[in-house]
C-alpha positions, -999 to 999 in steps of 0.1 A, spaced: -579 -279 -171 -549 -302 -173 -540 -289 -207 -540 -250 -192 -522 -267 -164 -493 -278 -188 -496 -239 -205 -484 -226 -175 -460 -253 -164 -440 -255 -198 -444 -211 -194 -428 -210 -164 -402 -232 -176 -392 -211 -203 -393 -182 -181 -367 -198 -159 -348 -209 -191 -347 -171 -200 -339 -160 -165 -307 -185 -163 -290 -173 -197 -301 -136 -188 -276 -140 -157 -243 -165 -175 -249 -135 -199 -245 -108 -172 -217 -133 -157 -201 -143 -182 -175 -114 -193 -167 -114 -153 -160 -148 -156 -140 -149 -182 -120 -120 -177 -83 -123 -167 -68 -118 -138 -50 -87 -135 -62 -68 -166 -42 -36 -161 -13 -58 -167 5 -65 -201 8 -98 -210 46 -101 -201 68 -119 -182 61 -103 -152 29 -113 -151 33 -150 -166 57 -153 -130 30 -140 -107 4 -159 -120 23 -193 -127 31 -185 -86 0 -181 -77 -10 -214 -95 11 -236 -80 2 -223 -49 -32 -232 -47 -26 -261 -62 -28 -294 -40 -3 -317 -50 15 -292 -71 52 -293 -56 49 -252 -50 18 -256 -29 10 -234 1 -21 -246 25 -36 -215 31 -29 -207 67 5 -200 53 -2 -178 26 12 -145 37 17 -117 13 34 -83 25 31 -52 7 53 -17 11 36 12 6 53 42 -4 63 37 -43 51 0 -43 11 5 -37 8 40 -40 29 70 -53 61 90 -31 66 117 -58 77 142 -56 76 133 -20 61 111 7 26 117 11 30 112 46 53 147 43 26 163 26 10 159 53 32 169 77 37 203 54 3 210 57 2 202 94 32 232 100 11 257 79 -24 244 100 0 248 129 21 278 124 -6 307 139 -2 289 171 38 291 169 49 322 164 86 316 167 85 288 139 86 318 113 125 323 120 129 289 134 144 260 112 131 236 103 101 251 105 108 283 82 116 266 53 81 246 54 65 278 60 88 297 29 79 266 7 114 254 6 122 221 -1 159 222 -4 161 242 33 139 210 45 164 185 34 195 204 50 176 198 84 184 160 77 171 133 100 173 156 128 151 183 116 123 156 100 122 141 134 113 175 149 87 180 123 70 148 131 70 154 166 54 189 161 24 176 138 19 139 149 21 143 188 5 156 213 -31 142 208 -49 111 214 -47 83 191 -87 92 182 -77 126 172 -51 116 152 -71 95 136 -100 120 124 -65 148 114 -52 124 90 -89 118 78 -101 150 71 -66 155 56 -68 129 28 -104 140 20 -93 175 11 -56 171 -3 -42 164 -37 -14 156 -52 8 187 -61 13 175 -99 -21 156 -110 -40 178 -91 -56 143 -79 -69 134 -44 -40 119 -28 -64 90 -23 -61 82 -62 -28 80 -69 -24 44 -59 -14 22 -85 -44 2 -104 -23 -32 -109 -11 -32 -74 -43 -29 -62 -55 -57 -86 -26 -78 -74 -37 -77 -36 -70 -84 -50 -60 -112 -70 -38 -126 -44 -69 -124 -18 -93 -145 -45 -66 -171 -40 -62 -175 -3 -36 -151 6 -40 -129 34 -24 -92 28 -6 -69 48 14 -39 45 48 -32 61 55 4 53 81 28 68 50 55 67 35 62 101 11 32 112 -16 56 126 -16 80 92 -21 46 70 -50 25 85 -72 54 88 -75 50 46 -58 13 39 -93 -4 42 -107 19 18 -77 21 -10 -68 -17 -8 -92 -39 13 -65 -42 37 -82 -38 70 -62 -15 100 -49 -48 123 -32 -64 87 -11 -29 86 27 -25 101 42 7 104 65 30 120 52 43 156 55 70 177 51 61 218 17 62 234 5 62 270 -26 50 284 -43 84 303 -76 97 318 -94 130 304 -121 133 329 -131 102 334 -126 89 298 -99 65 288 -80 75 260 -42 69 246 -19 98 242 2 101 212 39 111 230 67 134 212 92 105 211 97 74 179 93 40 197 98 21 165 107 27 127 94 1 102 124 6 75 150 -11 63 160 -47 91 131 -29 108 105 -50 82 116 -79 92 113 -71 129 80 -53 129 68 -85 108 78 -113 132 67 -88 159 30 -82 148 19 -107 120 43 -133 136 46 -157 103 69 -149 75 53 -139 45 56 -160 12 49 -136 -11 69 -99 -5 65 -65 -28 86 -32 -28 103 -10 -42 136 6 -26 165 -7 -9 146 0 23 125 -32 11 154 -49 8 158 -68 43 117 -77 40 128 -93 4 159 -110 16 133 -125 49 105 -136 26 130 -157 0 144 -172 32 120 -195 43 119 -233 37 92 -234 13 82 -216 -18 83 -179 -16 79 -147 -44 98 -114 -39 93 -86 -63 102 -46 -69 87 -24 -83 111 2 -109 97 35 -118 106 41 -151 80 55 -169 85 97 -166 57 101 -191 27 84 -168 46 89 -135 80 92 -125 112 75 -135 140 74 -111 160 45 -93 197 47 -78 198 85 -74 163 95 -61 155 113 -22 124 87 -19 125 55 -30 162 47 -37 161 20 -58 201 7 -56 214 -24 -37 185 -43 -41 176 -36 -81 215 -52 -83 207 -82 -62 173 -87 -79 186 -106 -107 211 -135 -86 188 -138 -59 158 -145 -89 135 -109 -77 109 -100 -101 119 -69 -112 89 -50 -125 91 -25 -155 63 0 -149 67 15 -184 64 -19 -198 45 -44 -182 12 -18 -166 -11 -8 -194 -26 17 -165 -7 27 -136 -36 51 -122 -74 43 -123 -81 82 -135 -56 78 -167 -78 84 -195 
């Protein structure tokens, strides 16, 4: 009996044996793979990660305790693409055409025409002036809930007018790797983006892991009403604050309320959240992100409608930016390239 006893003791045991190497095995190429794989191993990389390090590092003279680690992100151009326009004006081009039975009078009336005619050069003569109209027309005028289910249903059935992608995939596989990356080690992530607040947390959760209260935008006014008897908040026909430019700064003292350590972009409308971020006492990281790879995306800098890239890709260098070379260091810029 003791002997059978044994038999099935020293069984067991090699079952367990087997069981525990059947999982390091599942484990181990998780394990032991690198951080940030759709990166090259460049520079760019080395400086991210060698941040990072020191960090999370106790006793490492670049160490950040954790309640400080504060990473911001732009969106358009740094975390997902703004070519050959703002998705966000995708958007609002669809919105006009949704719109446009209901208006009768937009079909001679600028800005509105030239949406309706396909014309992007007649959009751009409107300037400022006629954009702000647009946004007014097909981002107010609802509650916030129905705004909410608009943008939705939107990004489940749009694509992008040259992949043919959902709009959804055309974020950028190592950003997305790097807010991941920077999460594993402590860092709490947030986006500041001049895109409309409401339009973005409806999918950032989704796209990044970056849940709706970590997201700063631009905003249009609201007001607190009664339909029936059910509370709700109105979105109003007037901008109450714009998230660009010395507007990062702002909206980030104004609704995270620490500055960040750790700041990405990608036009000279990051520039004032880089210049804030490399300002603080202790360590800090500010990088851009330069589109220079036509082949995969888009290349375009000083000269481009969205995502200027100017001031700030002069300044990078003296003030000791990461500048990021999409052509060279990304070995996959999308998640569908083949």
């Amino acid at each position: 009996m003791r002997r059978s006893i044994q038999t099935i003791d020293a069984c067991l045991a090699s079952l367990a044996v087997a069981f525990i190497l059947l999982i390091a095995a599942a484990w181990s190429p998780v394990l032991a793979q690198e951080p940030l794989p759709s990166w090259n191993d460049t520079s760019a990389k080395t400086r991210i990660m060698d941040f990072v390090k020191a960090t999370v590092t106790e006793g490492a003279q670049g160490y950040v305790a954790p309640a400080d680690r504060i990473a911001v992100f732009d969106n358009d151009g740094t975390l997902w693409s703004e070519q050959p326009y703002y998705i966000q004006l995708g958007f609002v081009l669809d919105r006009v055409k949704a719109l446009a039975p209901q208006h009768p009078e937009w079909k001679t009336k600028e800005p509105f025409k030239s949406v309706l005619d396909g014309d992007l050069k007649g959009i751009a003569k409107g300037g400022e002036k006629g954009m702000v109209e647009l946004m007014m027309a097909t981002h107010a005028g609802m509650t916030t809930d129905e705004f909410s289910k608009i943008a939705t249903d939107w990004f489940a059935s749009s694509k992008h007018p040259k992949t043919g992608q959902p709009y959804t995939e055309m974020t950028y596989l190592p950003m997305r790797e790097l807010l991941d990356y920077l999460r594993a080690n402590g860092f709490r992530t947030h986006i500041v983006s001049g895109g409309g607040v409401e339009f973005m947390r409806p999918v950032t959760e989704q796209l990044y892991g970056i849940p709706p209260e970590q997201v700063v935008g631009s905003t249009i006014a609201t007001e607190y009403d009664l339909v029936g008897d059910v509370p709700v908040l109105k979105r109003l026909p007037k901008i109450d604050f714009v998230d660009d430019g010395p507007g990062k700064p702002v909206g980030i003292n104004k609704f995270i309320g620490m500055r960040p350590i750790f700041a990405a972009g990608n036009s000279d409308g990051d520039y004032e959240m880089l210049r804030w971020t490399t300002a603080g006492k202790g360590p800090s990281f500010a990088m851009l992100v330069h589109h220079t790879d036509a082949a995969r995306e888009y290349a375009y800098d000083r000269d481009s409608a969205f995502g200027k890239l100017d001031k700030a890709l002069d300044e990078a260098e003296r003030r000791n930016w990461l500048v990021v070379d999409m052509k060279n260091d990304w070995k996959k810029i999308f998640a569908f390239e083949q």
